[in-house]
Backbone as JSON Lines, residues from 0, in Angstrom:
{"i":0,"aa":"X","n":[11.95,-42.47,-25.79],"ca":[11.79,-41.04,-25.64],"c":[10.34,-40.71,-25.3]}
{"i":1,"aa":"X","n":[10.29,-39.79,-24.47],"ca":[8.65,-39.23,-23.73],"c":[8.09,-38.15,-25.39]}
{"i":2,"aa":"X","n":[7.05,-38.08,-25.73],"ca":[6.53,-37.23,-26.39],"c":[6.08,-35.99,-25.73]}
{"i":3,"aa":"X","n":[6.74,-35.37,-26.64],"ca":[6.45,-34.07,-26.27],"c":[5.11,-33.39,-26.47]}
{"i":4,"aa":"X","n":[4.81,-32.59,-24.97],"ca":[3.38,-32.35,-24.57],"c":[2.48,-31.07,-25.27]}
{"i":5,"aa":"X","n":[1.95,-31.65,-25.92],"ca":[0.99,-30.04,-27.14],"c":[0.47,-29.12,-25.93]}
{"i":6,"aa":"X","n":[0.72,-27.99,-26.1],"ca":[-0.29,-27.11,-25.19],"c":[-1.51,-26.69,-26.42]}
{"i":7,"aa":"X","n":[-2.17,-26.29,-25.68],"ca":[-3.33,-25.59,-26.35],"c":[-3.16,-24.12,-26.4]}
{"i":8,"aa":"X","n":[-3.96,-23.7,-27.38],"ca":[-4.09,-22.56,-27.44],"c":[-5.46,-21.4,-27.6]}
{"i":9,"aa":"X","n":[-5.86,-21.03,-26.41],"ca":[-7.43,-20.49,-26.58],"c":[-7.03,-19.16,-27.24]}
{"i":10,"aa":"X","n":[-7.86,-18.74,-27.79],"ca":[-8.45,-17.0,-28.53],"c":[-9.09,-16.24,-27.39]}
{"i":11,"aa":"X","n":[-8.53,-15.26,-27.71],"ca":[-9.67,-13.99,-25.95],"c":[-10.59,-14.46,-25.9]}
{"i":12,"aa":"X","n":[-11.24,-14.25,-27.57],"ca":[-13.19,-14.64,-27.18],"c":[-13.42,-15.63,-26.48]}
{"i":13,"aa":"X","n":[-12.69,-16.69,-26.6],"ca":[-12.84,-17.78,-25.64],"c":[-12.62,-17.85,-24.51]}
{"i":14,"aa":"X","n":[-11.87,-17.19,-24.1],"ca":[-11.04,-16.72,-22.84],"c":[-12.33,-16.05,-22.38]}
{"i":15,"aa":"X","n":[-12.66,-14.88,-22.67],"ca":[-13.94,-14.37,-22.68],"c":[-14.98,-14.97,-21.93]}
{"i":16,"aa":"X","n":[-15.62,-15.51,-23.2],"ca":[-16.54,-16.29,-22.77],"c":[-16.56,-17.23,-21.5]}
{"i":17,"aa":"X","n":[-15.76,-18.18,-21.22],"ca":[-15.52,-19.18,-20.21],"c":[-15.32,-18.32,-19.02]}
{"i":18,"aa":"X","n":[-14.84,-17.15,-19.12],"ca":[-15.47,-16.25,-18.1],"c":[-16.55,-15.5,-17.61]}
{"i":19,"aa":"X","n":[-16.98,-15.33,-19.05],"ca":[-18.49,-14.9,-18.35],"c":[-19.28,-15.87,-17.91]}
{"i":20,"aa":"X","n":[-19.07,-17.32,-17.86],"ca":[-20.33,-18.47,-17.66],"c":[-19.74,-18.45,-15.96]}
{"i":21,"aa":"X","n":[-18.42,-18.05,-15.55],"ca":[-18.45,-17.92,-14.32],"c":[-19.4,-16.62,-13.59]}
{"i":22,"aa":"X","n":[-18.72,-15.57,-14.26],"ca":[-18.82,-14.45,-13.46],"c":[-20.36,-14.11,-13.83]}
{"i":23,"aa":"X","n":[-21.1,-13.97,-14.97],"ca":[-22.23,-13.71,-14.95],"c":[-23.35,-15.06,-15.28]}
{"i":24,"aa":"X","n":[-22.69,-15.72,-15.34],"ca":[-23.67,-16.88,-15.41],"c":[-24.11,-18.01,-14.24]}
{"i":25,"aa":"X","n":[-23.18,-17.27,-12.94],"ca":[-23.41,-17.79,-11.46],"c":[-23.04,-19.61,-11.38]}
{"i":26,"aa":"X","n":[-22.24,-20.03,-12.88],"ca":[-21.54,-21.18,-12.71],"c":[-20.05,-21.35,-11.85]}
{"i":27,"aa":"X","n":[-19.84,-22.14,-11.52],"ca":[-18.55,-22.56,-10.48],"c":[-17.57,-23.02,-11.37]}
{"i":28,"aa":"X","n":[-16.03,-22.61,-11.11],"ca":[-15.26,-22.37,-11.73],"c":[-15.01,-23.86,-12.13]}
{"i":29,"aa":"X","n":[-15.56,-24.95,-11.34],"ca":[-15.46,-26.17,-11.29],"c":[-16.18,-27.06,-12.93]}
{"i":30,"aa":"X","n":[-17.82,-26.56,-12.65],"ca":[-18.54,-26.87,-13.67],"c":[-17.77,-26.03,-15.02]}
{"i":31,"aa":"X","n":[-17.64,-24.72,-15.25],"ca":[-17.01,-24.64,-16.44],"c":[-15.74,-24.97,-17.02]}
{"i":32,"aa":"X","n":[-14.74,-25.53,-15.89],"ca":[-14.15,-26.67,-15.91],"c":[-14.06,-27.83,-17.22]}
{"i":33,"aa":"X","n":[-14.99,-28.47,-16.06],"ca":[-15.34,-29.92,-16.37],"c":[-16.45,-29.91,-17.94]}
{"i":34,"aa":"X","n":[-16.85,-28.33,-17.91],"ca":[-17.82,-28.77,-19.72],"c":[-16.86,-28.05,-20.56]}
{"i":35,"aa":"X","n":[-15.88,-27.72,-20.2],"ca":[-15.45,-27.1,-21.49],"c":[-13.65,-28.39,-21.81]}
{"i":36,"aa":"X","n":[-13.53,-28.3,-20.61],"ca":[-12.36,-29.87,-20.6],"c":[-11.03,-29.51,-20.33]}
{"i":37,"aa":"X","n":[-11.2,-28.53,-19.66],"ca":[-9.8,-27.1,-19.37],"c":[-9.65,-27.27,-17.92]}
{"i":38,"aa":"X","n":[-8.87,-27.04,-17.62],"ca":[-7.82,-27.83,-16.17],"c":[-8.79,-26.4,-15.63]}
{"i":39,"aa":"X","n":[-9.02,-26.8,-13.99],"ca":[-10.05,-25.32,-12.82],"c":[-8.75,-24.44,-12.9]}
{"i":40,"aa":"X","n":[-7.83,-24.67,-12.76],"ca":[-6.67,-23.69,-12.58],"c":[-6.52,-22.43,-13.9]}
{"i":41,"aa":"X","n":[-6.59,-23.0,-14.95],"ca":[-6.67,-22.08,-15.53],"c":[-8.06,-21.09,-16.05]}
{"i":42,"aa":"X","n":[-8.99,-21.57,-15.72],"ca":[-10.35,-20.86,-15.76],"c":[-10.01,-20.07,-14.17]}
{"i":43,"aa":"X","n":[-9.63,-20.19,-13.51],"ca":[-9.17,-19.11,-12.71],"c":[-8.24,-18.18,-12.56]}
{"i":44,"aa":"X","n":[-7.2,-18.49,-13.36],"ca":[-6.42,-17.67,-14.01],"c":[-7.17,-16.93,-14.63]}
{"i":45,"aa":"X","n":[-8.13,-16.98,-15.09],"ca":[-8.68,-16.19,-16.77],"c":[-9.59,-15.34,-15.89]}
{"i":46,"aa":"X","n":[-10.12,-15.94,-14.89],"ca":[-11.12,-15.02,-13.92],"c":[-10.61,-13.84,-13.4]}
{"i":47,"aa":"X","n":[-8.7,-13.83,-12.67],"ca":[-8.43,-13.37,-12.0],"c":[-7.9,-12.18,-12.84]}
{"i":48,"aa":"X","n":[-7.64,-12.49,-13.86],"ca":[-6.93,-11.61,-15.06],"c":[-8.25,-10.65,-15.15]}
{"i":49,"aa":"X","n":[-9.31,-11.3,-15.63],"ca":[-10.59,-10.16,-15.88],"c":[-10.25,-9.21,-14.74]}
{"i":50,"aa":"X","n":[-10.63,-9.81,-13.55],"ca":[-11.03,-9.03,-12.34],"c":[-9.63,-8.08,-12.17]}
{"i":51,"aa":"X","n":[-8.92,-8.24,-12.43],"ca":[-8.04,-7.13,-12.16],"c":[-7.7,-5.81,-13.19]}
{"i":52,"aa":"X","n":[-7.82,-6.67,-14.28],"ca":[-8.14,-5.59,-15.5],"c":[-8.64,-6.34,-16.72]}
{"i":53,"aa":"X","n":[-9.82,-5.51,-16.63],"ca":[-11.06,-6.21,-17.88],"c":[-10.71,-5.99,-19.37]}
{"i":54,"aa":"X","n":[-9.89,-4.99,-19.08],"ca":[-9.85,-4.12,-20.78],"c":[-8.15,-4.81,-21.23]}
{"i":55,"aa":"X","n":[-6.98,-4.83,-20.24],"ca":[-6.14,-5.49,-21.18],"c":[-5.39,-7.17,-20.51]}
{"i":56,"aa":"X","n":[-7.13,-7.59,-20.54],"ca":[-6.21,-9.3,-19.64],"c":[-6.34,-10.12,-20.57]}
{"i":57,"aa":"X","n":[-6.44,-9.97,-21.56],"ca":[-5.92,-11.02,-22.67],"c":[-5.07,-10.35,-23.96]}
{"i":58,"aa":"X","n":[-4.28,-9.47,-23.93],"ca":[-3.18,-8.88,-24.75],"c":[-2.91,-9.96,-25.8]}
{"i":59,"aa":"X","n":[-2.59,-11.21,-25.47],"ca":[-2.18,-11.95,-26.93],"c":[-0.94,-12.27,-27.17]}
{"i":60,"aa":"X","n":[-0.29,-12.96,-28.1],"ca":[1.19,-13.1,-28.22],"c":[1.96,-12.11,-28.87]}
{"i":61,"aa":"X","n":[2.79,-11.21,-28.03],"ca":[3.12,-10.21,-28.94],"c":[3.12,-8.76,-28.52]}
{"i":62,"aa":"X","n":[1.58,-8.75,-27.84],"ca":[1.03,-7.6,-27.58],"c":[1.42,-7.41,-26.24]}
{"i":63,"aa":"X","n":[1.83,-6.15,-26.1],"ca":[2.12,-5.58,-24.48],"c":[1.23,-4.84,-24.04]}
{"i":64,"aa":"X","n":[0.52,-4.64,-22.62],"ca":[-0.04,-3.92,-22.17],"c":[0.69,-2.84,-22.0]}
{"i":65,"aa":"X","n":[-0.28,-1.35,-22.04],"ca":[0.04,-0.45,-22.15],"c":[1.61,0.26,-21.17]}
{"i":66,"aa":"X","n":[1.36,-0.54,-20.03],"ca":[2.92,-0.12,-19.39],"c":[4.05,-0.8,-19.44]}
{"i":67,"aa":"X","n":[3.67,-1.88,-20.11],"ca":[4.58,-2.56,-20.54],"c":[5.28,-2.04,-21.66]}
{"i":68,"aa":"X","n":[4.49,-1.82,-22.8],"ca":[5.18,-1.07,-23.96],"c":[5.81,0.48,-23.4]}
{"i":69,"aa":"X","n":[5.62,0.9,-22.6],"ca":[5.95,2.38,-21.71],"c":[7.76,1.89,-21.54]}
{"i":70,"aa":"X","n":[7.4,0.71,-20.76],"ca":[9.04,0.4,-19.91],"c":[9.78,-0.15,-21.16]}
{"i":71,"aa":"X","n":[9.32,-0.73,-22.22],"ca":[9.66,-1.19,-23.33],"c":[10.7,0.15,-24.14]}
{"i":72,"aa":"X","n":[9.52,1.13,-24.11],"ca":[10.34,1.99,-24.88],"c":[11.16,3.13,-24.4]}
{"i":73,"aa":"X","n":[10.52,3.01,-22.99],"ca":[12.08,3.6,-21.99],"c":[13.54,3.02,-21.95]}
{"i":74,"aa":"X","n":[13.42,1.95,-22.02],"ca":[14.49,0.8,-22.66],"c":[15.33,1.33,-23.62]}
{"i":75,"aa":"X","n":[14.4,1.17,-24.25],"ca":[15.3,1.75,-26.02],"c":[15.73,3.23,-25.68]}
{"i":76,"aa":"X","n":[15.29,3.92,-25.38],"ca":[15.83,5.55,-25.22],"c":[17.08,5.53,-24.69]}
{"i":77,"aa":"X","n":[16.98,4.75,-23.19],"ca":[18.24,4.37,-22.42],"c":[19.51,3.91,-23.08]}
{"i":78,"aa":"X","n":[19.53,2.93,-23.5],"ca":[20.32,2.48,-24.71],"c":[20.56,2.85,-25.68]}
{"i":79,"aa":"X","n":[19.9,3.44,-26.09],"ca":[20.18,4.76,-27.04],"c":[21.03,5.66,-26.58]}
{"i":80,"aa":"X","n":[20.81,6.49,-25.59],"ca":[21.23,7.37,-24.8],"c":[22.71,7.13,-23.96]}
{"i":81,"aa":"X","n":[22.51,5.99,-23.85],"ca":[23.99,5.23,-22.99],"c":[25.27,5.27,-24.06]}
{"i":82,"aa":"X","n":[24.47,4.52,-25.15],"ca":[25.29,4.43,-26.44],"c":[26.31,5.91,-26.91]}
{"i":83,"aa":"X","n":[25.0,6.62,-27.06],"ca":[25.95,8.45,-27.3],"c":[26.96,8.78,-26.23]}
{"i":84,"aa":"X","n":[26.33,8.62,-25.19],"ca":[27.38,9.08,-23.9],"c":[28.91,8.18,-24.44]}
{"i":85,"aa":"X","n":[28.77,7.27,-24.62],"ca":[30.12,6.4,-24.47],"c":[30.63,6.82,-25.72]}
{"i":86,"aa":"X","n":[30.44,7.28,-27.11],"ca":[30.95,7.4,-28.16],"c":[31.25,9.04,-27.8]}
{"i":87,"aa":"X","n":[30.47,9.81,-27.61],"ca":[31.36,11.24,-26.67],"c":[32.2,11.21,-25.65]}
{"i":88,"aa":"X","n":[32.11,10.34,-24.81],"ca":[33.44,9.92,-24.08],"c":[34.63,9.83,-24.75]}
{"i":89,"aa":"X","n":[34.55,8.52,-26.0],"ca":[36.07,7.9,-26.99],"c":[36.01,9.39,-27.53]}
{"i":90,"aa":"X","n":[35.35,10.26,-27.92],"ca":[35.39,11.11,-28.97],"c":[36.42,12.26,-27.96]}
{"i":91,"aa":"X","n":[35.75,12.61,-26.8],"ca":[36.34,13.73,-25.81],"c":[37.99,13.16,-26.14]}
{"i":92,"aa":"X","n":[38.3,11.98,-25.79],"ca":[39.68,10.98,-25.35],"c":[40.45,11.22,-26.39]}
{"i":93,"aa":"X","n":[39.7,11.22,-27.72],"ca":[40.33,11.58,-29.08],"c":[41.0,12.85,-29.13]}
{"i":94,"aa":"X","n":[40.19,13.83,-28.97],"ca":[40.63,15.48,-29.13],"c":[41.59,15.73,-28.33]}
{"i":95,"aa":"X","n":[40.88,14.92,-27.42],"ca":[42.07,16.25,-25.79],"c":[43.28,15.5,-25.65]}
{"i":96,"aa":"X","n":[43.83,14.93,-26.65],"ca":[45.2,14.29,-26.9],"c":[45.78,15.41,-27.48]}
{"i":97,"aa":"X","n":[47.3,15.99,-26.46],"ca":[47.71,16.87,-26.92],"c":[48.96,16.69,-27.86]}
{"i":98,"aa":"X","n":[48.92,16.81,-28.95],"ca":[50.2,16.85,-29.76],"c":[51.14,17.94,-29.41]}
{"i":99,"aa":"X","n":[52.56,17.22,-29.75],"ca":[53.84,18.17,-29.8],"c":[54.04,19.33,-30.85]}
């Protein structure tokens, strides 16, 4: 049997940081790479996340960005809302049964 492969797991600050040694520290995505021991692909991931939005690109496990939790809880209303419709439907079906 193959062993199964550990991922890692970085913290924002870290995430953070390994971005700023790119973006303000005029290092190559290459060198912070190779000193910190993290595949270039994902130090560019972490770059591209900043650059597109600084304030929620590391949310966390769990945490939704703000429109995410939006469509999240449009969700629930819907389903909510779907739910009543269909139990006033059986309910209409109930009444308007005309007895003899």
């Amino acid at each position: 049997m193959e062993a199964r492969r550990k991922y890692r797991k970085y913290d924002e600050q870290f995430k953070r940081d390994a971005v700023a040694l790119v973006l303000e520290g005029g290092r190559s995505i290459a060198e912070v790479s190779r000193d910190l021991g993290i595949g270039p692909s994902i130090i560019q991931r972490w770059v591209t996340a900043v650059r597109t939005n600084p304030a929620g690109s590391f949310p966390g496990k769990g945490k939704l960005s703000p429109e995410a939790q939006e469509v999240e809880t449009l969700r629930r209303k819907l389903a909510v809302a779907e739910e009543e419709r269909d139990i006033l439907k059986k309910a209409l079906a109930v009444f308007s049964v005309r007895r003899p």
